[in-house]
C-alpha positions as CSV (number, residue, x, y, z in Angstrom):
1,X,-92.8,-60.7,-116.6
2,X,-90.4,-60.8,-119.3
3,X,-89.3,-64.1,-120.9
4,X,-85.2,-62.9,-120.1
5,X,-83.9,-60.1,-118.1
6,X,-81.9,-58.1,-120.3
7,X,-80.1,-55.0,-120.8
8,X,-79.7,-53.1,-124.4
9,X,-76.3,-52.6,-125.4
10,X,-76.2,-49.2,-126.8
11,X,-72.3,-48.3,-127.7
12,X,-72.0,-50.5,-130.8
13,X,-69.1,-50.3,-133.1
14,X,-69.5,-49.4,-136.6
15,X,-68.3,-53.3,-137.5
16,X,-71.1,-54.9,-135.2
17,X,-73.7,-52.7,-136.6
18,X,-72.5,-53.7,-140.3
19,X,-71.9,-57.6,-139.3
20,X,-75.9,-57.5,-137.9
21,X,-77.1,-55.7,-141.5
22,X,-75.0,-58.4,-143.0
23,X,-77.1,-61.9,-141.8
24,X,-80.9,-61.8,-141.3
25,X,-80.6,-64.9,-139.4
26,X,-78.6,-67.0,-137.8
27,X,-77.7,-69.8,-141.0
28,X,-74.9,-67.7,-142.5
29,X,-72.7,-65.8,-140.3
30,X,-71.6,-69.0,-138.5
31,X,-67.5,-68.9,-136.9
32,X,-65.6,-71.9,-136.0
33,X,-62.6,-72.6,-133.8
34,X,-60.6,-75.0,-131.6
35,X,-59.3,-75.3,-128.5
36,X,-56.7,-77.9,-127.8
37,X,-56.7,-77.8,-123.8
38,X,-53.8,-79.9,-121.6
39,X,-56.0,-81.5,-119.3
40,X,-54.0,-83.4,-116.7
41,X,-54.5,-81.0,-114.1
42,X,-58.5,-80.8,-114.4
43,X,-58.9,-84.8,-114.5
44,X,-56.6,-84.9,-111.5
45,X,-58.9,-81.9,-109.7
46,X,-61.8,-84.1,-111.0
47,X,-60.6,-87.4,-109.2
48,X,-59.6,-85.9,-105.9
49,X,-62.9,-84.5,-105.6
50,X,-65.1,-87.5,-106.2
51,X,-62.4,-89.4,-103.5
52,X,-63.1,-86.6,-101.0
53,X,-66.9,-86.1,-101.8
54,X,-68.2,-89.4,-103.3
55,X,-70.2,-87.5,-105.7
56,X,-69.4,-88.3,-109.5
57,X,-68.0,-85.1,-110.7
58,X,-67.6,-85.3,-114.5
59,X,-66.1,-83.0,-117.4
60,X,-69.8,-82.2,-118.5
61,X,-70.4,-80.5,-114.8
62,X,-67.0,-78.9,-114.9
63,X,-67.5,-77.8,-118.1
64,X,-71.1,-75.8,-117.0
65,X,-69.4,-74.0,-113.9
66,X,-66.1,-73.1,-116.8
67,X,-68.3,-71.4,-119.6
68,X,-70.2,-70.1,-116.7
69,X,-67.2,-68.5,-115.3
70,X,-65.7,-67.4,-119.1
71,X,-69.2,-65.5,-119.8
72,X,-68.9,-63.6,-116.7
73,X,-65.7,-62.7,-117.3
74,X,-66.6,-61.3,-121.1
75,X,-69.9,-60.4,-120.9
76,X,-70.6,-59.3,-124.4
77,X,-71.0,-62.9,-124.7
78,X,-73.7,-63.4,-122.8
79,X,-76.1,-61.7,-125.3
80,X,-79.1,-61.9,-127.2
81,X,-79.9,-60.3,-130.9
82,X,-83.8,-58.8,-130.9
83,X,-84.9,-56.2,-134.1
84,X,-81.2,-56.0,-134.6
85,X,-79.8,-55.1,-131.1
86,X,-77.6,-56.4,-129.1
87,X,-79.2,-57.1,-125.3
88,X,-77.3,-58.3,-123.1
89,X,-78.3,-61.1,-120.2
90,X,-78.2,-60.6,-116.5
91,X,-78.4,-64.6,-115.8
92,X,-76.0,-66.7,-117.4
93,X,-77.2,-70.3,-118.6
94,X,-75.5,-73.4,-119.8
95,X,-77.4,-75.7,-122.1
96,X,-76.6,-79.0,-122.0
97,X,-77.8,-81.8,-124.5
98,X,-79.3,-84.6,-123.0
99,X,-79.9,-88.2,-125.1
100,X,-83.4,-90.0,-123.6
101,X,-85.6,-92.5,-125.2
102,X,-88.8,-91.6,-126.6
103,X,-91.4,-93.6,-124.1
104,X,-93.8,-94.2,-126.5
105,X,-91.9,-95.5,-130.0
106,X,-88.9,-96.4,-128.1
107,X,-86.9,-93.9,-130.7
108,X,-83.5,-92.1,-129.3
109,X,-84.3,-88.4,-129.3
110,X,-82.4,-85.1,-127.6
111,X,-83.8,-83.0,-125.0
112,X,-81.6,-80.5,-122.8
113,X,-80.8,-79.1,-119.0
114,X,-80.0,-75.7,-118.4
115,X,-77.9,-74.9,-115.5
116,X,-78.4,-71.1,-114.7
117,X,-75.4,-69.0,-112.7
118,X,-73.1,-72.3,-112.4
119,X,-70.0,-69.7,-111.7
120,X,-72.3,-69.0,-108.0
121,X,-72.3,-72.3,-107.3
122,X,-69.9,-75.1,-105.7
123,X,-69.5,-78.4,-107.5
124,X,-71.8,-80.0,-105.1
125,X,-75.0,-77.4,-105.9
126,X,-74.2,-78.4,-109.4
127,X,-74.2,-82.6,-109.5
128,X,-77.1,-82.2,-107.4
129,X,-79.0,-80.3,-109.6
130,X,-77.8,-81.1,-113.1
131,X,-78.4,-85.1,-111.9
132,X,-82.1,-84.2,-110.7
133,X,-83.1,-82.1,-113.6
134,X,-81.6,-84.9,-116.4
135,X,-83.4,-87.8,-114.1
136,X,-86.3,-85.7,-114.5
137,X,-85.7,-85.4,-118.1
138,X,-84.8,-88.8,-119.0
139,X,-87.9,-90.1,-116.7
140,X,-90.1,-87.9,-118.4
141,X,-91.2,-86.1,-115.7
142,X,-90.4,-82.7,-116.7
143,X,-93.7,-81.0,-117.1
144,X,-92.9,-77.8,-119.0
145,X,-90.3,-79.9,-121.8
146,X,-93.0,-83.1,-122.2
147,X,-95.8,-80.1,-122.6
148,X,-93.0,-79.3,-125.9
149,X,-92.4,-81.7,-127.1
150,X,-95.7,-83.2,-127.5
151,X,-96.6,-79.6,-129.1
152,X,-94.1,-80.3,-131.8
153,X,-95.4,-84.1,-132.2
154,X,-98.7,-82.3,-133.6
155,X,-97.2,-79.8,-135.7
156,X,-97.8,-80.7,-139.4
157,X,-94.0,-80.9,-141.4
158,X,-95.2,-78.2,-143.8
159,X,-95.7,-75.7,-140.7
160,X,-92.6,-76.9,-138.3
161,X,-90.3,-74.0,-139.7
162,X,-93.1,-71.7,-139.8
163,X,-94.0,-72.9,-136.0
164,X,-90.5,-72.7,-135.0
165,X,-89.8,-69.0,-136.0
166,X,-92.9,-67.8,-135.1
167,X,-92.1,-69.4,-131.1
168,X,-88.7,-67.9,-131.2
169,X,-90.3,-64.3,-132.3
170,X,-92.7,-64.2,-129.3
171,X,-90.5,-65.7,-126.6
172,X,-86.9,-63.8,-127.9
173,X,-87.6,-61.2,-130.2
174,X,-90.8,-59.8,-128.3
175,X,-89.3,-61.0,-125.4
176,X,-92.2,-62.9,-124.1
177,X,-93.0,-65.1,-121.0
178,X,-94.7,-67.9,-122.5
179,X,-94.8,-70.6,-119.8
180,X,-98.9,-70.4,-119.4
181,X,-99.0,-71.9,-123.1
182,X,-96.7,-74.6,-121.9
183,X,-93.4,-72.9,-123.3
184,X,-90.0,-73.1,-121.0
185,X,-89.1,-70.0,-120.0
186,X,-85.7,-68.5,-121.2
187,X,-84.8,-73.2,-122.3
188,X,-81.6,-72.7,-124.5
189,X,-79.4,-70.2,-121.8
190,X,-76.9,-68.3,-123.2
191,X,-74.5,-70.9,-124.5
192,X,-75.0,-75.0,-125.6
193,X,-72.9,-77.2,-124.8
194,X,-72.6,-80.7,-126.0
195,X,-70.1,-83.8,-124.9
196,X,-69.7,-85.6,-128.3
197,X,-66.5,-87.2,-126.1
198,X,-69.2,-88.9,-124.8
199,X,-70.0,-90.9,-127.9
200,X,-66.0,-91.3,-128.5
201,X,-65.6,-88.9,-130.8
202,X,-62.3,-86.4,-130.2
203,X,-63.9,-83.6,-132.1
204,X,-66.8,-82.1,-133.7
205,X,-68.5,-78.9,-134.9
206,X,-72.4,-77.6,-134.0
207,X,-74.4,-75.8,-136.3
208,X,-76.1,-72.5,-134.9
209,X,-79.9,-73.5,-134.0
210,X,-81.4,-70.1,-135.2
211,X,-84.7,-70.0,-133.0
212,X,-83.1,-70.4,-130.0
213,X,-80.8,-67.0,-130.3
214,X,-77.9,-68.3,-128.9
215,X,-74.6,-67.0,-130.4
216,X,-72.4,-69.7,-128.7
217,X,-72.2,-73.5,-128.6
218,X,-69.3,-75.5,-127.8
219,X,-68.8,-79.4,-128.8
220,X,-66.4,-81.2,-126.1
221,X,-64.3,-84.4,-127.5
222,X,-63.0,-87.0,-125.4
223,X,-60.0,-86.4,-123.5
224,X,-56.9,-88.0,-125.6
225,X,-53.2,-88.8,-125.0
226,X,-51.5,-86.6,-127.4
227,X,-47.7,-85.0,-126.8
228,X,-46.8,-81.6,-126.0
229,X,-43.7,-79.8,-125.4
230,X,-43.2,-79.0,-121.7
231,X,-40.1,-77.1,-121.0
232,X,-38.5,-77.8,-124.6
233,X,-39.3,-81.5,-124.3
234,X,-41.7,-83.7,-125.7
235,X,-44.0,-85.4,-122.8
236,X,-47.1,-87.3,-123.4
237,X,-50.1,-85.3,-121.3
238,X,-53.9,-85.6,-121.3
239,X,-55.7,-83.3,-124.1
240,X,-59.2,-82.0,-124.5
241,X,-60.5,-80.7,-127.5
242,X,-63.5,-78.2,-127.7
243,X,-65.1,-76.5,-130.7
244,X,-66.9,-73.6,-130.9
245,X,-69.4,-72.1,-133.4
246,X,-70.2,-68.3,-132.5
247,X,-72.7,-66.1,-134.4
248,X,-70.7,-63.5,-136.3
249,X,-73.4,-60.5,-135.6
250,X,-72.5,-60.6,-131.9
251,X,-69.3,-62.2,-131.4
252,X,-65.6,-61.7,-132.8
253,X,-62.5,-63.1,-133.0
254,X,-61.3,-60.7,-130.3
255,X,-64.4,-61.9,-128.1
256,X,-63.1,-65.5,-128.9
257,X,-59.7,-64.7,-127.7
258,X,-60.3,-63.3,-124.8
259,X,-62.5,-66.6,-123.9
260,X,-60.4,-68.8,-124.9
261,X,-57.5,-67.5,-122.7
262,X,-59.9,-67.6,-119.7
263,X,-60.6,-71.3,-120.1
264,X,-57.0,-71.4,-120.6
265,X,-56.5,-70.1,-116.8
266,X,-58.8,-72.6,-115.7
267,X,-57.7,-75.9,-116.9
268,X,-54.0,-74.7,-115.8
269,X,-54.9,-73.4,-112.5
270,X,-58.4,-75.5,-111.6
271,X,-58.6,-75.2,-107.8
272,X,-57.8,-71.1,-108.0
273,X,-60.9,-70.7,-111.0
274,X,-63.0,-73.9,-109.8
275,X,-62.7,-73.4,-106.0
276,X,-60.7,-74.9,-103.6
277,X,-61.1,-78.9,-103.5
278,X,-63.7,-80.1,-100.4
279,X,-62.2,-81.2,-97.4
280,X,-61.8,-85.0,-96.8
281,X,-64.9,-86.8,-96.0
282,X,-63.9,-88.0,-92.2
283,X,-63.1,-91.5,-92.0
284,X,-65.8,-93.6,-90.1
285,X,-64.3,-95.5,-87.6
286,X,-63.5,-99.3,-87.3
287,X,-65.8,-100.3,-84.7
288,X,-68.3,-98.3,-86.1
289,X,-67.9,-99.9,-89.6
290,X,-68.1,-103.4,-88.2
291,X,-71.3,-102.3,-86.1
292,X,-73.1,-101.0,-89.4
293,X,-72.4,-104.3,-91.3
């Protein structure tokens, strides 16, 4: 069993054959852009649904089911660079950052969830399972990313970048399952995604990790009052900043364009993109109320 399912993509342009000649790995050909996003309409879709479901829906959920949805909608995107071809996925993940404490020296470190084919799922499928998989994570209870990291503890400095690309040549380049030697299969998904708005900061830009062969990652700021014009007037509205870095040997401006006008269409039209909002939770009645206290 392969460690991805993927497709080659065989009708390269001329440019996308030159642009993966250009780079031999993934420290150069680094692209950045922002997205300023009017948000009002998303945190207003994101507070009716916790009233109606009582389950803490948050931007960093939303925003797994929205790149989810703006992969599958340009899927060039979702792709992978081995021996200088482009393959492209057949499962879309999201890779989310996740901050945990060492257990043993106490020591803040990162780890990560992926949330795989969030655009097939509702809003409930996806707090339930990013919650249990970051518990998991945090608790250190996630057998396959402890069995990591306490690999990497053991690594010598000298050999980490040695280690490092010789792990991402077996499991992306040969395209190998590696899960009996304790390796994640397929860990880093097909895009990262981290909510610096989370540590209060409005904006921020993420270097490409090379040995994890993904071409996208996107940096969420905290939502901030800014003004914009609305119908030739200045109004104050709720804005989200997000960043992206893409990997110049698979993605384009002209890929970027289209994405970004996709997550456009969501934030404007939430319910239409997201799904429709959940229907109230029915009211428990009086007497019953007073009988359960």
């Amino acid at each position: 069993m392969p460690n991805l399912n993927l497709v080659q993509k065989k009708d390269l342009s001329s440019f996308r054959r030159i642009a993966i000649g250009t780079w031999r790995d993934a420290y150069d050909p680094s692209i950045y852009g922002q997205l300023r996003l009017r948000a009002d309409k998303v945190l207003s879709y994101l507070d009716e649904f916790r009233a109606r479901t009582g389950k803490r829906l948050t931007i960093t959920h939303l925003m797994a089911k929205t790149v989810a949805i703006v992969m599958a909608e340009m899927p060039d995107a979702n792709a992978v660079l081995r021996f200088n071809r482009i393959y492209l996925r057949q499962d879309i993940g999201v890779f989310f950052q996740v901050a945990m404490e060492d257990p043993v020296n106490k020591q803040v470190d990162l780890s990560g969830a992926t949330i795989f084919d969030a655009h097939k799922k509702s809003f409930e499928e996806i707090v339930d399972e990013f919650e249990a998989r970051v518990a998991k994570v945090r608790a250190g209870k996630d057998k396959e990313l402890e069995g990591t990291r306490s690999t990497f503890k053991k690594i010598p400095y000298l050999f980490l970048n040695k280690f490092l690309d010789l792990l991402s040549f077996f499991s992306f380049t040969l395209n190998l399952d590696l899960r009996f030697l304790g390796i994640p299969k397929d860990p880093f998904g097909s895009a990262m995604v981290t909510n610096v708005g989370s540590l209060g900061l409005e904006e921020a830009f993420v270097p490409l990790v090379p040995y994890s062969k993904v071409p996208l990652l996107l940096a969420v700021g905290a939502v901030q009052d800014e003004p914009v014009v609305e119908d030739g007037r200045v109004v104050p509205a709720k804005v989200l900043h997000a960043c992206a870095t893409i990997d110049h040997r698979v993605l384009d401006g002209m890929h970027a364009a289209h994405m970004s006008k996709t997550m456009r269409k969501i934030f404007e039209d939430p319910e239409r993109w997201l799904g429709p909002l959940p229907a109230p939770r029915a009211a428990v009645p009086t007497s019953t109320a007073a009988a359960q206290a």
